[in-house]
C-alpha positions as CSV (number, residue, x, y, z in Angstrom):
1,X,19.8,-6.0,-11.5
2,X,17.8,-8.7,-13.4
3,X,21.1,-10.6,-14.1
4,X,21.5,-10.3,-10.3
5,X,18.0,-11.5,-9.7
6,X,18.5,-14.4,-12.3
7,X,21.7,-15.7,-10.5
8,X,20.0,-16.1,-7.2
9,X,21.9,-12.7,-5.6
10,X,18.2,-11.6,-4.6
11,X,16.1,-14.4,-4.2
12,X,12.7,-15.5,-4.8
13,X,10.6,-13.9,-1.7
14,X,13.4,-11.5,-0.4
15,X,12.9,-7.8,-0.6
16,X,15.3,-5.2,-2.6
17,X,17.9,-3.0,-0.9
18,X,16.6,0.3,-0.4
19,X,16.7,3.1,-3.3
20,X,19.8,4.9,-2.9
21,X,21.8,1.4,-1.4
22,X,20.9,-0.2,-5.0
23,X,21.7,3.4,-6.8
24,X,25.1,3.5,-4.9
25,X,25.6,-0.8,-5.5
26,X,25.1,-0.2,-9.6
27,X,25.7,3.7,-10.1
28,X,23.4,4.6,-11.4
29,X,20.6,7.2,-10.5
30,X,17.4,7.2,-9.0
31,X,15.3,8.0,-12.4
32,X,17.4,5.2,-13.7
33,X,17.0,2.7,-11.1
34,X,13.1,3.8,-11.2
35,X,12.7,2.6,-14.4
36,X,14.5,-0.6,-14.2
37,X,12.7,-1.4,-11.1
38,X,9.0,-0.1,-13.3
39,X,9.9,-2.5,-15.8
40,X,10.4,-5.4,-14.0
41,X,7.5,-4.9,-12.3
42,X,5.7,-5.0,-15.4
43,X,7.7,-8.0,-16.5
44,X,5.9,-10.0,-13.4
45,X,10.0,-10.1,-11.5
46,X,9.8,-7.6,-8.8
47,X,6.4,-6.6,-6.9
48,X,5.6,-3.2,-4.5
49,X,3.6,-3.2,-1.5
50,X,3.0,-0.5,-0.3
51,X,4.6,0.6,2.8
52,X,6.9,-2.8,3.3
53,X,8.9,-2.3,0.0
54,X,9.7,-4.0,-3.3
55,X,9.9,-7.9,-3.6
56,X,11.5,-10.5,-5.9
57,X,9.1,-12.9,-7.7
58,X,8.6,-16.5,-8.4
59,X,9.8,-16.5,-12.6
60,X,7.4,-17.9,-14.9
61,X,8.8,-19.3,-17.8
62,X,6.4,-17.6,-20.3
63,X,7.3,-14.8,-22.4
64,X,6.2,-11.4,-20.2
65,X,2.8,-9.1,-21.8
66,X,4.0,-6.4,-23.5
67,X,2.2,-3.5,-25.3
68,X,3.6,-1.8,-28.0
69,X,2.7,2.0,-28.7
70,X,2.1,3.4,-32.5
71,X,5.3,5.7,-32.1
72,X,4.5,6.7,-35.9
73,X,1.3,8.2,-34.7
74,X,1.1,9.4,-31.0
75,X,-2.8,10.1,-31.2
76,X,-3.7,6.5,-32.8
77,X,-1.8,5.2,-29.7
78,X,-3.4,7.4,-27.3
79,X,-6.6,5.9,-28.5
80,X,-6.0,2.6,-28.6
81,X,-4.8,3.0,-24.8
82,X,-7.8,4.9,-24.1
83,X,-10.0,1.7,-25.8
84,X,-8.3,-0.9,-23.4
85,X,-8.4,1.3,-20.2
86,X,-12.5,1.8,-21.1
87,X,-12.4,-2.0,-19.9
88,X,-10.0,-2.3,-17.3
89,X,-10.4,0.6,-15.6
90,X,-14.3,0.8,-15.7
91,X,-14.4,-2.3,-13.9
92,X,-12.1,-1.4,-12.0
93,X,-14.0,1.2,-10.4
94,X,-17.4,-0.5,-10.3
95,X,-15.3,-3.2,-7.9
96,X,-13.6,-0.5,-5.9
97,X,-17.5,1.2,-5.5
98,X,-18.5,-2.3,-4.1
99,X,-14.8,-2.9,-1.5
100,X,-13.1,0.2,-0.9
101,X,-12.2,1.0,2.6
102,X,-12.7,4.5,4.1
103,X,-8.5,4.5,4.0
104,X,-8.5,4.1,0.7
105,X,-11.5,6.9,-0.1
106,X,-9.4,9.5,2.0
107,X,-6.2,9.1,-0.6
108,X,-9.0,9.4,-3.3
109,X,-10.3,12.2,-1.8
110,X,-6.5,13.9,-0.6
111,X,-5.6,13.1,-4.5
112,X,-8.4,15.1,-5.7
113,X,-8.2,18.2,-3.6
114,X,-4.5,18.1,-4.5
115,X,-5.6,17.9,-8.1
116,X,-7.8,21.1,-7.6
117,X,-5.4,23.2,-5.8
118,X,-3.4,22.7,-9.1
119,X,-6.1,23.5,-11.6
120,X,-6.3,26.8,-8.7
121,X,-2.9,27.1,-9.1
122,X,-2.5,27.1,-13.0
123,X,0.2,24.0,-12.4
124,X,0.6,20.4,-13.7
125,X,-1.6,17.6,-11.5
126,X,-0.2,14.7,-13.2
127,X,1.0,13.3,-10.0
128,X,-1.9,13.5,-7.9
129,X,-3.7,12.1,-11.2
130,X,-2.1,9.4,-11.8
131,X,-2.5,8.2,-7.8
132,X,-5.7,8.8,-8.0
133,X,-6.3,6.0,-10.8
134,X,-4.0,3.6,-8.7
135,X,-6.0,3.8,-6.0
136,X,-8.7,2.9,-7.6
137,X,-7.2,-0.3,-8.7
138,X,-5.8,-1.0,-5.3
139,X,-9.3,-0.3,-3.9
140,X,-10.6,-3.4,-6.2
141,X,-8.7,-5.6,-3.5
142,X,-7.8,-7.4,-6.4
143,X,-3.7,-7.5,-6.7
144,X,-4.0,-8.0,-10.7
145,X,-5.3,-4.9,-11.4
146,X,-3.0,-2.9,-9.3
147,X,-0.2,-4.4,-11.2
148,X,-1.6,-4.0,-14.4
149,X,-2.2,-0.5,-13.8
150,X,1.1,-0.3,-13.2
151,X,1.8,-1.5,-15.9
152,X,-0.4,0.5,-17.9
153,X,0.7,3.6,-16.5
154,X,4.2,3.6,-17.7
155,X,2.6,4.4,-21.0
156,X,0.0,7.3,-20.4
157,X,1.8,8.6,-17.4
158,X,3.8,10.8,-20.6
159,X,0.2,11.2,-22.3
160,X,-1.2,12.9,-18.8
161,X,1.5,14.7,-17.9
162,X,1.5,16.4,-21.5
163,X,-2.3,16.7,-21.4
164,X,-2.1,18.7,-18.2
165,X,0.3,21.2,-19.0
166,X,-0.9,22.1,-22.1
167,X,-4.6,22.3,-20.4
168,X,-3.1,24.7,-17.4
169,X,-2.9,27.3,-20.1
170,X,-5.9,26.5,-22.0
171,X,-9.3,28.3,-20.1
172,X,-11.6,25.4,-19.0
173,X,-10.2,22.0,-19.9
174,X,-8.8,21.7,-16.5
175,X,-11.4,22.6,-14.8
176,X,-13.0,19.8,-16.7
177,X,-11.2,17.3,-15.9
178,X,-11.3,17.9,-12.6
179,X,-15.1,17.7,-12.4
180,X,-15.0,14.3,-14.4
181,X,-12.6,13.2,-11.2
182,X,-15.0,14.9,-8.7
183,X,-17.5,12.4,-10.1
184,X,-16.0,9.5,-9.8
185,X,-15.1,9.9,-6.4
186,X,-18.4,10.7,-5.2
187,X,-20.1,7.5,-7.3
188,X,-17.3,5.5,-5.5
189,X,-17.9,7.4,-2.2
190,X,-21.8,6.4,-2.4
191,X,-20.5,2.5,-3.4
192,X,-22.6,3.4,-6.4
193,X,-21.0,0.8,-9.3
194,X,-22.8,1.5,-12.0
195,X,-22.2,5.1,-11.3
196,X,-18.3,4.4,-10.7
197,X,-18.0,2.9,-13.9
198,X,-19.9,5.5,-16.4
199,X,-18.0,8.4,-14.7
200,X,-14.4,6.6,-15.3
201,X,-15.7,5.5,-18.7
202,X,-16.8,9.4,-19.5
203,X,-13.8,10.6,-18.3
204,X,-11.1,8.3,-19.7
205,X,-13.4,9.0,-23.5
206,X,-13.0,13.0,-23.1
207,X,-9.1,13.1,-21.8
208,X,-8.6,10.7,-25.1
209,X,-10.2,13.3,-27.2
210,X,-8.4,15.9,-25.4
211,X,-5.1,14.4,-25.9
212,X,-5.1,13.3,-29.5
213,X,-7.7,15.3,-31.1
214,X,-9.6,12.2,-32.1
215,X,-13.2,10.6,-31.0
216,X,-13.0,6.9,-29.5
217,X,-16.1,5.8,-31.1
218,X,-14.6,5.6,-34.5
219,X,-11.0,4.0,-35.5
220,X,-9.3,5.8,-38.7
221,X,-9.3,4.8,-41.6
C-alpha cells in the first residue's frame, strides 16, 4: 500500500478503498491491513476521521517519530511510556475539561459504563479503555494529539489489554481502575482542568505500577 501511495495510485487528499475492497485488492486480512493502515498513520501518510474514512497525506520529507520499546525489559518500557503519557495525556485532559462537547462526554461516559459492566462481568475492558483515552484527546479539539495518541497506543494498547486480564482475576484492582476512570470523567464533566489533569496523572502512575511492578518516581538503577 505505501508503494501504491508513493507512486501516485492513491493520491494526496483522496480517501482509501474501504476495508475489505483493499483486503480483497492485496490479500491479505483485516488484522493485517489494520496494522499497515495503524502504521502509516503513525508515519504521518494516512489520517482517520471519524465517520468519513481514512485519507492520504501530503509527505514530508523528514524522517517519521518513532519510539522504540526496551524489549529486553518489558516493565522499564512500561515506565518509560507511562513517564511521557504523564505529559501528554495530562494536558490533554486539562484541554478537553476546558472544549469538550456534550457528544464527546456521552462516548466518555458510554465507554465508562461499558468499562464497569466488564469489571461486573469478570471480562477484559481494554477496548472500551482504550476509547475512552482517545476521546479524551479528540475532545482537546486539537488534531495533534489525537494522532499522537494514536500513535502512542499502538504500544500500550498490548500493556492494557494484559493489565486487564490479569486484573479480572485479581479481587480489587479492577475495581480500581475503574474508579480512577470514574474520576476523570466527572473532573472533565464539571470542565474542572486542574482536576482533569491530576485524576489522569493518578491514574496513568497506578496502572504503571500495576503493570510492571515498578514506582514512576524513581528510574532503576
Amino acid at each position: 500500500m505505501s508503494d501504491d501511495i508513493r507512486k501516485g495510485i492513491y493520491p494526496v487528499g483522496s480517501k482509501l478503498p474501504v476495508e475489505a475492497e483493499l483486503c480483497e485488492h492485496y490479500g491479505v486480512s483485516r488484522t493485517v491491513l489494520r496494522e499497515t493502515v495503524a502504521r502509516l498513520k503513525s508515519d504521518g501518510v494516512l489520517d482517520t476521521q471519524q465517520g468519513r474514512g481514512t485519507f492520504v497525506l501530503a509527505q514530508s520529507v523528514h524522517t517519521p517519530f518513532r519510539l522504540k520499546a526496551h524489549t529486553e525489559d518489558l516493565a522499564q518500557s512500561i515506565v518509560d511510556l507511562a513517564e511521557l503519557r504523564l505529559g501528554v495525556e495530562g494536558t490533554a485532559a486539562a484541554l478537553a475539561a476546558q472544549r469538550r462537547t456534550n457528544a464527546q462526554l456521552a462516548r466518555l461516559k458510554d465507554c465508562l459504563e461499558r468499562m464497569e459492566r466488564a469489571v461486573r462481568d469478570g471480562v477484559n475492558g481494554s477496548e472500551a479503555d482504550l476509547e475512552f483515552h482517545r476521546t479524551i484527546a479528540e475532545a482537546t479539539g486539537n488534531g495533534h494529539y489525537r494522532m499522537f495518541m494514536d500513535y502512542l497506543q499502538k504500544f500500550f494498547a498490548v500493556a492494557i489489554d494484559t493489565a486487564r486480564s490479569r486484573s479480572a482475576t485479581t479481587q480489587g484492582l479492577s475495581q480500581l481502575a475503574q474508579l480512577e476512570h470514574e474520576a476523570i470523567y466527572r473532573a472533565i464533566a464539571e470542565q474542572d482542568s486542574d482536576a482533569a489533569e491530576q485524576a489522569i496523572k493518578q491514574h496513568i502512575r497506578a496502572a504503571a505500577t500495576r503493570m510492571s511492578g515498578r514506582s514512576l518516581l524513581s528510574k532503576a538503577a
